[in-house]
mmCIF file as Biopython writes it, N, C-alpha, C and O atoms, coordinates in Angstrom:
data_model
#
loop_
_atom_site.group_PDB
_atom_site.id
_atom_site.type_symbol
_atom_site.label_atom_id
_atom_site.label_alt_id
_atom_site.label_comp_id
_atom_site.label_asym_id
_atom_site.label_entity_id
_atom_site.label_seq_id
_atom_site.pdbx_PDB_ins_code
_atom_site.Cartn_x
_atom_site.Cartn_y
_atom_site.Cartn_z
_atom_site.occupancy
_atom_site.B_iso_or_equiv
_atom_site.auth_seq_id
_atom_site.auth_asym_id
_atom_site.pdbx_PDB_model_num
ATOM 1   N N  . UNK A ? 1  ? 0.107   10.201 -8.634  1.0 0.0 1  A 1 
ATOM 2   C CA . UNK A ? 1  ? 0.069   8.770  -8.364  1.0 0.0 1  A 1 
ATOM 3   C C  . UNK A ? 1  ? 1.367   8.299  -7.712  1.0 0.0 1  A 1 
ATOM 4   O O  . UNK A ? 1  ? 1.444   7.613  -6.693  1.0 0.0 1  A 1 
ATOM 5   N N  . UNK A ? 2  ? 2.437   8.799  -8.495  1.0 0.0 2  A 1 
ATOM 6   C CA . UNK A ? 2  ? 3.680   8.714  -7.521  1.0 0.0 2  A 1 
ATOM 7   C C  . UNK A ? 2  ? 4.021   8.974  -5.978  1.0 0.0 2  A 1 
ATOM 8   O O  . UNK A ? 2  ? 4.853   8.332  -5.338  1.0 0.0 2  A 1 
ATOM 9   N N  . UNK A ? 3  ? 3.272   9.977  -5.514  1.0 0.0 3  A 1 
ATOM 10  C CA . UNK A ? 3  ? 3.367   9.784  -4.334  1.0 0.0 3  A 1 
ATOM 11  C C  . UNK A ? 3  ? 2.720   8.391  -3.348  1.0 0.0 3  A 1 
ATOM 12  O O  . UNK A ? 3  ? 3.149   7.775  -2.372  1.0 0.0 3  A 1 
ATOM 13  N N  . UNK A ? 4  ? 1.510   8.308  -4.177  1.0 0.0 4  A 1 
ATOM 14  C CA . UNK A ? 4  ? 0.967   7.395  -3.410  1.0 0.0 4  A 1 
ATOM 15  C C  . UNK A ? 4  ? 1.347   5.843  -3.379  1.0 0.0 4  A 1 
ATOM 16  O O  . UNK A ? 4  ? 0.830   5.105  -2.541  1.0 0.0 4  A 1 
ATOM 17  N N  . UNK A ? 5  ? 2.236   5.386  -4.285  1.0 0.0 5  A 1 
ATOM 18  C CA . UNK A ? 5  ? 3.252   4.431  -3.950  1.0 0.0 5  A 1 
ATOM 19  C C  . UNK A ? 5  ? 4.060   4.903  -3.077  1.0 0.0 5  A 1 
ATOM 20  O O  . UNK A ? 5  ? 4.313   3.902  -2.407  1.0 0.0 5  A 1 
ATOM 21  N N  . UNK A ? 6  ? 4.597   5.699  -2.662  1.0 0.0 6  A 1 
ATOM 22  C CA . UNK A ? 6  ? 5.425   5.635  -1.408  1.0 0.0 6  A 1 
ATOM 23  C C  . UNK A ? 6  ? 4.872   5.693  -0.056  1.0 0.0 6  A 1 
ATOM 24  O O  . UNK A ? 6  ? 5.514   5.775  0.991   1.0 0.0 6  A 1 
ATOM 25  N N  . UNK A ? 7  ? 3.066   5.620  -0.267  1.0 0.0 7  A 1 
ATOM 26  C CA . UNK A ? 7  ? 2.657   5.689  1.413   1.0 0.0 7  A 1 
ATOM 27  C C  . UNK A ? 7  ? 2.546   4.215  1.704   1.0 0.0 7  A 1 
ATOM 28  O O  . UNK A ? 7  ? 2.730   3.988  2.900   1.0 0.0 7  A 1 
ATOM 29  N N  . UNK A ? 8  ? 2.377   3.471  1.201   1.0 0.0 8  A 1 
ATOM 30  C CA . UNK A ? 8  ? 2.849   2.080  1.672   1.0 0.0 8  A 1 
ATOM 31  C C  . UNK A ? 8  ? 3.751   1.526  2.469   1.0 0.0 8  A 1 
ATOM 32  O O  . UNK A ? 8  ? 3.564   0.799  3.444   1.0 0.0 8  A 1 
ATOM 33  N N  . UNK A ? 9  ? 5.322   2.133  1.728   1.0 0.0 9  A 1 
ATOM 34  C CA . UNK A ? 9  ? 6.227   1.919  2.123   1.0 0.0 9  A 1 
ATOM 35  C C  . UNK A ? 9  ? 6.393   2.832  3.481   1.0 0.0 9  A 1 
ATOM 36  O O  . UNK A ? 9  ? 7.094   2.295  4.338   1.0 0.0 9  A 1 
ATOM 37  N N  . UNK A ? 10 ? 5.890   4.057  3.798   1.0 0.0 10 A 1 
ATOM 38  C CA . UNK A ? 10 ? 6.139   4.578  5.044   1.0 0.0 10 A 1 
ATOM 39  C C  . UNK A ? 10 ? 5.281   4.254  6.288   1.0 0.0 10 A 1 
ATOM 40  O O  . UNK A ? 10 ? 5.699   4.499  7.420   1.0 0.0 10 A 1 
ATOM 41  N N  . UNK A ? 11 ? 4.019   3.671  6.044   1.0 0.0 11 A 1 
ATOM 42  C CA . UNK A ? 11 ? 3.369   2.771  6.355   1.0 0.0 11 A 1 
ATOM 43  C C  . UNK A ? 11 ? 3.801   2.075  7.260   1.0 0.0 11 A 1 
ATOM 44  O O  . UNK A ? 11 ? 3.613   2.194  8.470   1.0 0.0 11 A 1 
ATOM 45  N N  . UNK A ? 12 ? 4.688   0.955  6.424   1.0 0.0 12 A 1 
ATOM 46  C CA . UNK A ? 12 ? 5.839   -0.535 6.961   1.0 0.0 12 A 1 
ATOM 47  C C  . UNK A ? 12 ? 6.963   0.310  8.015   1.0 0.0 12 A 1 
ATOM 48  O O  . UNK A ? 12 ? 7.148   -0.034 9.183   1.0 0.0 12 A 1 
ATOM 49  N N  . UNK A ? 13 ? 7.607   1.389  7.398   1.0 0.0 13 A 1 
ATOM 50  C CA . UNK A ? 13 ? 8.273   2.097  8.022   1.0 0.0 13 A 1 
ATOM 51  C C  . UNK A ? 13 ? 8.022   3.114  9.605   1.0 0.0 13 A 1 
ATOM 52  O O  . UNK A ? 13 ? 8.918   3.600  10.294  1.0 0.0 13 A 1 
ATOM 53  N N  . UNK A ? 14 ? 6.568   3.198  9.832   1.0 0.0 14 A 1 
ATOM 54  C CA . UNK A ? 14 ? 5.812   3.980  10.936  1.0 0.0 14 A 1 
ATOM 55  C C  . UNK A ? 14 ? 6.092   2.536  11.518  1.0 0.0 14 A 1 
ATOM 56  O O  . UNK A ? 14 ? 7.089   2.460  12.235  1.0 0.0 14 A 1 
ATOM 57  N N  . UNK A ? 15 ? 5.272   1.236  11.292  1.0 0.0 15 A 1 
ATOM 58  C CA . UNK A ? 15 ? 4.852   0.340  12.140  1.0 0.0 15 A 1 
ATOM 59  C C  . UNK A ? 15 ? 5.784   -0.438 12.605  1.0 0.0 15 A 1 
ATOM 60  O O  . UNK A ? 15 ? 5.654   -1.339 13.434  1.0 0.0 15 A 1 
ATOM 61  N N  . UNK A ? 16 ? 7.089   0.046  11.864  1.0 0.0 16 A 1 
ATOM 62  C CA . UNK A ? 16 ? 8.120   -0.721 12.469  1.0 0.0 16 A 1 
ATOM 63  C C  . UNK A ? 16 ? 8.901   0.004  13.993  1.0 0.0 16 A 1 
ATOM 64  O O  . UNK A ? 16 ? 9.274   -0.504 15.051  1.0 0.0 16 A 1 
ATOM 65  N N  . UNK A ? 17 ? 8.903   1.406  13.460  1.0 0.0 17 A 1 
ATOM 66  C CA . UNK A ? 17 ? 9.699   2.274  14.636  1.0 0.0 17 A 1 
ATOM 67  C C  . UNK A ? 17 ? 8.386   2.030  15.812  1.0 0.0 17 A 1 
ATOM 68  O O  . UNK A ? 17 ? 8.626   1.850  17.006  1.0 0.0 17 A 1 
ATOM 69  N N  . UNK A ? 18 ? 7.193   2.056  15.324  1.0 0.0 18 A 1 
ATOM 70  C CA . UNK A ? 18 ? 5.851   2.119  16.624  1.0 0.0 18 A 1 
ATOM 71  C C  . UNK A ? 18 ? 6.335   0.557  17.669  1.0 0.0 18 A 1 
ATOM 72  O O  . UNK A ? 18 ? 6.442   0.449  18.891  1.0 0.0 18 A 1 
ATOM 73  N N  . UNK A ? 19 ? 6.539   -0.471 16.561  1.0 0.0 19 A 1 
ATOM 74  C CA . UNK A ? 19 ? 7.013   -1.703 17.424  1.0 0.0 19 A 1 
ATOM 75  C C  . UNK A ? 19 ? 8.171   -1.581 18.045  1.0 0.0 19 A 1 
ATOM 76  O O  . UNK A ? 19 ? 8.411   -2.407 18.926  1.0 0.0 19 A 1 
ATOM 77  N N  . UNK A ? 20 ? 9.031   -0.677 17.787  1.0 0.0 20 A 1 
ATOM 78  C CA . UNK A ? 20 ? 10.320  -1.013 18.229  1.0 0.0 20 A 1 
ATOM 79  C C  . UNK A ? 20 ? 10.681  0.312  19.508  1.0 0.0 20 A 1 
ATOM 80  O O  . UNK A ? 20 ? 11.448  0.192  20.463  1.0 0.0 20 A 1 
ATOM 81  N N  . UNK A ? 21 ? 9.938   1.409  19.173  1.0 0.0 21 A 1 
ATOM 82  C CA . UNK A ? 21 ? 10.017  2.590  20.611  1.0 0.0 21 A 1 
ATOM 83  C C  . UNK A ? 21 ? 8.604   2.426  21.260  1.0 0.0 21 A 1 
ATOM 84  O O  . UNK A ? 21 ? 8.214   3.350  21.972  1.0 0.0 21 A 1 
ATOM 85  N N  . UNK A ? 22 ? 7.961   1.553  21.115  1.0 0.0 22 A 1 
ATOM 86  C CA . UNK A ? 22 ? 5.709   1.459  21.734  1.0 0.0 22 A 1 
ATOM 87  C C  . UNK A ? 22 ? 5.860   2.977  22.519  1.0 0.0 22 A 1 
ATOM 88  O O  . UNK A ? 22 ? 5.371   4.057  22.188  1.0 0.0 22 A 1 
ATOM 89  N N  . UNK A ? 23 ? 6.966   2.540  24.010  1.0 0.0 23 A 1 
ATOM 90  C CA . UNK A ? 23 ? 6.727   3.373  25.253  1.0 0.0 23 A 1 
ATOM 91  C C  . UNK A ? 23 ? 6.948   4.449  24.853  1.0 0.0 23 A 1 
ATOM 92  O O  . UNK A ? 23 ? 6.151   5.375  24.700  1.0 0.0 23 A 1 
ATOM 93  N N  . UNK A ? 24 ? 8.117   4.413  24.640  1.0 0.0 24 A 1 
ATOM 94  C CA . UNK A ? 24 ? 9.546   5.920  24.277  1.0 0.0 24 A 1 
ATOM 95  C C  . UNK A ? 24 ? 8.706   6.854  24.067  1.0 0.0 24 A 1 
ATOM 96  O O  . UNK A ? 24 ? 8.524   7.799  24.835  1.0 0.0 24 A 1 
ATOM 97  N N  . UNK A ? 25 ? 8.076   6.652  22.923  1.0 0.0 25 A 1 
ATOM 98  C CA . UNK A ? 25 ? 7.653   7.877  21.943  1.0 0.0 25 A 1 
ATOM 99  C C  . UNK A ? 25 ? 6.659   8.772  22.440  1.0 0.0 25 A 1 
ATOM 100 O O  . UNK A ? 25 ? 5.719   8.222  23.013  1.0 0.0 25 A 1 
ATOM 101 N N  . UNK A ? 26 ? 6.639   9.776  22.377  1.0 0.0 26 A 1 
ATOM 102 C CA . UNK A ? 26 ? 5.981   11.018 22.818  1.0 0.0 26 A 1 
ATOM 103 C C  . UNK A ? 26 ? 4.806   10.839 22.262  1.0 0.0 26 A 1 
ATOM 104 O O  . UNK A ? 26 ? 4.843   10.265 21.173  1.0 0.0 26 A 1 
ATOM 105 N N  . UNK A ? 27 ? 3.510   11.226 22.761  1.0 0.0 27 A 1 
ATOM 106 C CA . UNK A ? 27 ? 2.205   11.184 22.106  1.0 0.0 27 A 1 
ATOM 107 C C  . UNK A ? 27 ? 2.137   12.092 20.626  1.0 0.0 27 A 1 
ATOM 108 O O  . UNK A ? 27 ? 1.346   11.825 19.722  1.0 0.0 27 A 1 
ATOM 109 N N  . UNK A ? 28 ? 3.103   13.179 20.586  1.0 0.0 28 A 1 
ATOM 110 C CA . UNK A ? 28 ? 3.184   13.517 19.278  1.0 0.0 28 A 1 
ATOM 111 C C  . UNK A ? 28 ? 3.638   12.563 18.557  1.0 0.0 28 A 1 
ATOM 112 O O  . UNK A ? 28 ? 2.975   12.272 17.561  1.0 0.0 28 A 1 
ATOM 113 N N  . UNK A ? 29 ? 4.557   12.002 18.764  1.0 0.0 29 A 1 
ATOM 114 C CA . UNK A ? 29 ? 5.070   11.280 17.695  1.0 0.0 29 A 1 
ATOM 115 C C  . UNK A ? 29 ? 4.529   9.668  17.668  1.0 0.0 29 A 1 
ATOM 116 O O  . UNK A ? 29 ? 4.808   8.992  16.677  1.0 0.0 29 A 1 
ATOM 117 N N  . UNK A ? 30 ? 3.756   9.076  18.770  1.0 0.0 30 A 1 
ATOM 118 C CA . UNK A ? 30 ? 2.753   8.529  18.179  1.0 0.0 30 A 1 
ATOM 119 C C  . UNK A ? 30 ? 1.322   8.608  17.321  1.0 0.0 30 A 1 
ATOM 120 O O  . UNK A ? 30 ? 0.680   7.738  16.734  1.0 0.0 30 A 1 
ATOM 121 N N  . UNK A ? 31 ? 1.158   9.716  17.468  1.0 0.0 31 A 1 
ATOM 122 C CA . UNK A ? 31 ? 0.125   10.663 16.376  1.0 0.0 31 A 1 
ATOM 123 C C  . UNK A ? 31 ? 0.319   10.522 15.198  1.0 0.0 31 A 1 
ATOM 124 O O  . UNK A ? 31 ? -0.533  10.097 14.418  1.0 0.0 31 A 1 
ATOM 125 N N  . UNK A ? 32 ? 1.840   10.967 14.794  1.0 0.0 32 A 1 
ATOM 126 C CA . UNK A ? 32 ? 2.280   11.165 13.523  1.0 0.0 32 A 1 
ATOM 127 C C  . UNK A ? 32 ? 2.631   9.867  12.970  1.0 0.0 32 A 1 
ATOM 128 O O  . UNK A ? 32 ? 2.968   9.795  11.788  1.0 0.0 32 A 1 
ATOM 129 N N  . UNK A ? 33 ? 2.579   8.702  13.805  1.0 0.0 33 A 1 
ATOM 130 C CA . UNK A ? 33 ? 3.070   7.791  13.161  1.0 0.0 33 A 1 
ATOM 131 C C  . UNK A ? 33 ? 1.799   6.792  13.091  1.0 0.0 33 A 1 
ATOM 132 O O  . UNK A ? 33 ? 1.816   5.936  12.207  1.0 0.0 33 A 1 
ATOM 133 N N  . UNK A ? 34 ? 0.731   6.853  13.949  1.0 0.0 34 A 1 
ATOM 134 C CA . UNK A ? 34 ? -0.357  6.428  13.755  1.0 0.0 34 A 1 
ATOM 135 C C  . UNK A ? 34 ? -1.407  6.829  12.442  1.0 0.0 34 A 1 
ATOM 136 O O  . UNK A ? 34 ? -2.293  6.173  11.894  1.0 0.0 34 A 1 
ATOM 137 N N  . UNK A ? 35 ? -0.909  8.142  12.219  1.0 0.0 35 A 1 
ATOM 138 C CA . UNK A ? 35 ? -1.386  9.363  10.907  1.0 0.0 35 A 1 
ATOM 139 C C  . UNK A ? 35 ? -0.897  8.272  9.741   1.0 0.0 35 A 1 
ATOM 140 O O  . UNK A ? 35 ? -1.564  7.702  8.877   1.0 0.0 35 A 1 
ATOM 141 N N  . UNK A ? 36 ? 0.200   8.219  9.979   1.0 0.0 36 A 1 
ATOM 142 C CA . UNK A ? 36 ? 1.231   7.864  8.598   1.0 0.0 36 A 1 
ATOM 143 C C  . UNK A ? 36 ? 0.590   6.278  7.809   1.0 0.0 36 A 1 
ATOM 144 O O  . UNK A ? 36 ? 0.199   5.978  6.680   1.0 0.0 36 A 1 
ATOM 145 N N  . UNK A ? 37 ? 0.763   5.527  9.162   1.0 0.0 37 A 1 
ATOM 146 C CA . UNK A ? 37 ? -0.247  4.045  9.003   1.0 0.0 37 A 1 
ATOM 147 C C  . UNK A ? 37 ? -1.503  4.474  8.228   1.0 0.0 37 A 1 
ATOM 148 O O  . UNK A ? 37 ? -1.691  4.396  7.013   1.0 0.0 37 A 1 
ATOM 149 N N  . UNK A ? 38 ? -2.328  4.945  9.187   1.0 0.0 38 A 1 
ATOM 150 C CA . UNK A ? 38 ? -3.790  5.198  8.231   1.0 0.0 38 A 1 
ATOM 151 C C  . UNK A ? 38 ? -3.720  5.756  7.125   1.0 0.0 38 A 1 
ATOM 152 O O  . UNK A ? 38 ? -4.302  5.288  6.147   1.0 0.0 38 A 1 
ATOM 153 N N  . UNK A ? 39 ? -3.036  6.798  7.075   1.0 0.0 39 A 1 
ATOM 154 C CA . UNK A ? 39 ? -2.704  7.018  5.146   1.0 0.0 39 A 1 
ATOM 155 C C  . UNK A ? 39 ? -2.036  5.825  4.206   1.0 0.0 39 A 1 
ATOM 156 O O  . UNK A ? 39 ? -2.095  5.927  2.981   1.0 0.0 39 A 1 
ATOM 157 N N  . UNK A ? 40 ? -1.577  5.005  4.666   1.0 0.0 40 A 1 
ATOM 158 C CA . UNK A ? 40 ? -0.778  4.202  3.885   1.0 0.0 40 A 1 
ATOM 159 C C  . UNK A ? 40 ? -1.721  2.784  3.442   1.0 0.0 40 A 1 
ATOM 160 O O  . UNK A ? 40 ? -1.686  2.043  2.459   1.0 0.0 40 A 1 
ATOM 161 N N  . UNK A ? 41 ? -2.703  2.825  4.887   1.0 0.0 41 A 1 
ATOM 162 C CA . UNK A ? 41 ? -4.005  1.990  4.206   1.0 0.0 41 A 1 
ATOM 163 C C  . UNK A ? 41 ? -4.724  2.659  3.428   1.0 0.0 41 A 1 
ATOM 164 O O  . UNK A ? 41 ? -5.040  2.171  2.343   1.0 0.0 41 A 1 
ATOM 165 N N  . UNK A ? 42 ? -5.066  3.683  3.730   1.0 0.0 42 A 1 
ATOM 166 C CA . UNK A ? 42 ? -5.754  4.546  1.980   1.0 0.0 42 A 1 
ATOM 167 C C  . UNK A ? 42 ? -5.282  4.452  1.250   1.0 0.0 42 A 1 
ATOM 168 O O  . UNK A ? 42 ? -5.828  3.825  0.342   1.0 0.0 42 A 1 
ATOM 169 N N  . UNK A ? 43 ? -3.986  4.946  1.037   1.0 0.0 43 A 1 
ATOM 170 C CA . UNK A ? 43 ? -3.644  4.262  -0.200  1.0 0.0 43 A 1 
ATOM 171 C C  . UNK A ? 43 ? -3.513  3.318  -0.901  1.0 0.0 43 A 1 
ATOM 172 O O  . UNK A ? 43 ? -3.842  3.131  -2.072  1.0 0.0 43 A 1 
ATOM 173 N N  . UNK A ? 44 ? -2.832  2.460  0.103   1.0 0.0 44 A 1 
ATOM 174 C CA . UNK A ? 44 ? -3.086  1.028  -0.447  1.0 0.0 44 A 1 
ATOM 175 C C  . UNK A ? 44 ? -4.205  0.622  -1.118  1.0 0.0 44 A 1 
ATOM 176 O O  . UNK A ? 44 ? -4.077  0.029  -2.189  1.0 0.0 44 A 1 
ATOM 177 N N  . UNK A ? 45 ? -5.693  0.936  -0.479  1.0 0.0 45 A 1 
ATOM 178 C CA . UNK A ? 45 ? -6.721  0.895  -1.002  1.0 0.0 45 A 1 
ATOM 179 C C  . UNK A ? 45 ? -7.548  1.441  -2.209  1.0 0.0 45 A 1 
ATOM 180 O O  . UNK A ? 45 ? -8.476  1.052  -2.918  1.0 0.0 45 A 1 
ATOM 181 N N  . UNK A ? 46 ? -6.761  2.519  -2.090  1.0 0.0 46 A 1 
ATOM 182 C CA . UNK A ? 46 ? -6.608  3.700  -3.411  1.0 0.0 46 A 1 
ATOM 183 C C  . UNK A ? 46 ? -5.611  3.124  -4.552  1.0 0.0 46 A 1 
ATOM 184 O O  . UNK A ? 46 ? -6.069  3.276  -5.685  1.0 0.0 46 A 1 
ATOM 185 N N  . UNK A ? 47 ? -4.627  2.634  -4.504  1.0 0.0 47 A 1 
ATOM 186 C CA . UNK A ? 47 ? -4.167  1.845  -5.617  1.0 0.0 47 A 1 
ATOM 187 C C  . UNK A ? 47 ? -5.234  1.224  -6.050  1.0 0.0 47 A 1 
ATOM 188 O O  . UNK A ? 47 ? -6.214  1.648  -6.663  1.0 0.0 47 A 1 
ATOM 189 N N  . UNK A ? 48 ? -4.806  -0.371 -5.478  1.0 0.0 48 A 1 
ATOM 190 C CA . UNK A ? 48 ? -5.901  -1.348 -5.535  1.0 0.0 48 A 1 
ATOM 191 C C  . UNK A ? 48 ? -7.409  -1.215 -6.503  1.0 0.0 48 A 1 
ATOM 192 O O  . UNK A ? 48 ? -7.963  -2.025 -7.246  1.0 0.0 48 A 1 
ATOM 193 N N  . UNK A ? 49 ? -7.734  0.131  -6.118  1.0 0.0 49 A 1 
ATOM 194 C CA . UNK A ? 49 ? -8.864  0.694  -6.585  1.0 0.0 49 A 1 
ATOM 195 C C  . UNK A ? 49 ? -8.588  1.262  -8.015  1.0 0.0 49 A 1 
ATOM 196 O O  . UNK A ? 49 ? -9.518  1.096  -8.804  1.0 0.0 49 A 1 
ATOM 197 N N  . UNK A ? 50 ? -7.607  1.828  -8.439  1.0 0.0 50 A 1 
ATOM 198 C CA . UNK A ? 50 ? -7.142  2.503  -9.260  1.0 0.0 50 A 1 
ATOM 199 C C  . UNK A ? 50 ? -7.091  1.146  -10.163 1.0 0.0 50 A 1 
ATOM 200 O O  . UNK A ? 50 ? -7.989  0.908  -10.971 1.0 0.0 50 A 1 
ATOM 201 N N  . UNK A ? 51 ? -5.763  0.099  -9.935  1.0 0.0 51 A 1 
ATOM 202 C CA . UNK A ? 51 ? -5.574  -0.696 -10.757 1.0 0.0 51 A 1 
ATOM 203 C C  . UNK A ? 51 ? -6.675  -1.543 -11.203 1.0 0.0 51 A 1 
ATOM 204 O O  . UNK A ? 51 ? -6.726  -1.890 -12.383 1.0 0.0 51 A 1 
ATOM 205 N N  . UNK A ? 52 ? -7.658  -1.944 -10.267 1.0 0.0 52 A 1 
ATOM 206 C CA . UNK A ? 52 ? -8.987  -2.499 -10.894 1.0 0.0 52 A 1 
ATOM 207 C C  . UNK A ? 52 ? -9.730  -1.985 -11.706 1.0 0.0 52 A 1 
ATOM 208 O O  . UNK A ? 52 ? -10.139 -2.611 -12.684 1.0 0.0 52 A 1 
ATOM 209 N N  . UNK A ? 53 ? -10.124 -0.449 -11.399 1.0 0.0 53 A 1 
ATOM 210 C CA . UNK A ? 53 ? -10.488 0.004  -12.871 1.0 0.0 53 A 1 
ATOM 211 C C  . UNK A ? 53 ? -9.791  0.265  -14.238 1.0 0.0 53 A 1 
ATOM 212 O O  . UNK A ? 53 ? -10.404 0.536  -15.270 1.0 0.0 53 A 1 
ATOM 213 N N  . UNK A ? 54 ? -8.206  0.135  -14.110 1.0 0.0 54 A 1 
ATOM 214 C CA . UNK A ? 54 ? -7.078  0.230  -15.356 1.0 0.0 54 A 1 
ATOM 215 C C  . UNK A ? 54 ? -7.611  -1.352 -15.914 1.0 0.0 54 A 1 
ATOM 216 O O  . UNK A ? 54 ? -7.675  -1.526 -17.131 1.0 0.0 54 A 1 
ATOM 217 N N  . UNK A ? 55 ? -7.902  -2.228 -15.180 1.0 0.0 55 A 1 
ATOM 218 C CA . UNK A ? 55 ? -8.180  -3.824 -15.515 1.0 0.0 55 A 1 
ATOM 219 C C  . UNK A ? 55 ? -9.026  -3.362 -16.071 1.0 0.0 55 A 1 
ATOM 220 O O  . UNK A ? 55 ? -8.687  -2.965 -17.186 1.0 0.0 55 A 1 
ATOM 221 N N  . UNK A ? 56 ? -10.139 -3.191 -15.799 1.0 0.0 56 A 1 
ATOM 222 C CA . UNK A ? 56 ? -11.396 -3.265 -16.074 1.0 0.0 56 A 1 
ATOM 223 C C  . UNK A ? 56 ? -11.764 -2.496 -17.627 1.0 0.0 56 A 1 
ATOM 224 O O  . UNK A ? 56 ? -12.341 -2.931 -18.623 1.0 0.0 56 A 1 
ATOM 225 N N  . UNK A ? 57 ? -11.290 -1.479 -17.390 1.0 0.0 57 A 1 
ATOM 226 C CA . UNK A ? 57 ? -10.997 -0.600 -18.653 1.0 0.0 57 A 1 
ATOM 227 C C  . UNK A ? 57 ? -10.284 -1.378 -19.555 1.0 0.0 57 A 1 
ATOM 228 O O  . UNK A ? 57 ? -10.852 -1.182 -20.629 1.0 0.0 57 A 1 
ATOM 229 N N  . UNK A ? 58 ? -9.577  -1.972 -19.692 1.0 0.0 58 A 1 
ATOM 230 C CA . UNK A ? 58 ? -8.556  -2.588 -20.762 1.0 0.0 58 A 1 
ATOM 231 C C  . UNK A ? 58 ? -9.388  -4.059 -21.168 1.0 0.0 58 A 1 
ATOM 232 O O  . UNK A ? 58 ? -9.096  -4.620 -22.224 1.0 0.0 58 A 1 
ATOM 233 N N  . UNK A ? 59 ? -10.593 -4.718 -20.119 1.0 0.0 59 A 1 
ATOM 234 C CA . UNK A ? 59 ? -11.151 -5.615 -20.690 1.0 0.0 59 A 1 
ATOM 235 C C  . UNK A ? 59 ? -12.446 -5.031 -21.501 1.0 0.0 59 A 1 
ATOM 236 O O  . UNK A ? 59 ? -13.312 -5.607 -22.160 1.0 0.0 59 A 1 
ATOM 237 N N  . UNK A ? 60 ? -12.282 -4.003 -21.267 1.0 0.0 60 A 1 
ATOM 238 C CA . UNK A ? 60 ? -14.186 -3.752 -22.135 1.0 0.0 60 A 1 
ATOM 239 C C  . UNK A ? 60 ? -13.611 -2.835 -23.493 1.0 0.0 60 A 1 
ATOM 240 O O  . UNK A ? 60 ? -14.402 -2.430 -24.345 1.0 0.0 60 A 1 
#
């Protein structure tokens, strides 16, 4: 689970360098940083998901 709090944060961290090099960056390394985003919405979503059933569980 620990890891997956930190794909959030690298997430914020891909979409910031993507805004700040767009052109620069080599199609690899827009790959990898486009990669990094979409994992970081899974997770996000994968928390989210997680903590609703910890809710949910603790009300029944």
């Amino acid at each position: 689970m620990w890891l997956l709090r930190g794909a959030p944060k690298n997430k914020e961290v891909a979409e910031r360098i993507l805004k700040q090099r767009g052109d620069k960056l080599t199609p690899e390394e827009r790959a990898y940083l486009l990669e990094t985003i979409r994992m970081g919405l899974e997770a996000e979503r994968y928390i989210k998901e997680i903590e609703k059933q910890k809710k949910a569980s603790k009300e029944a």
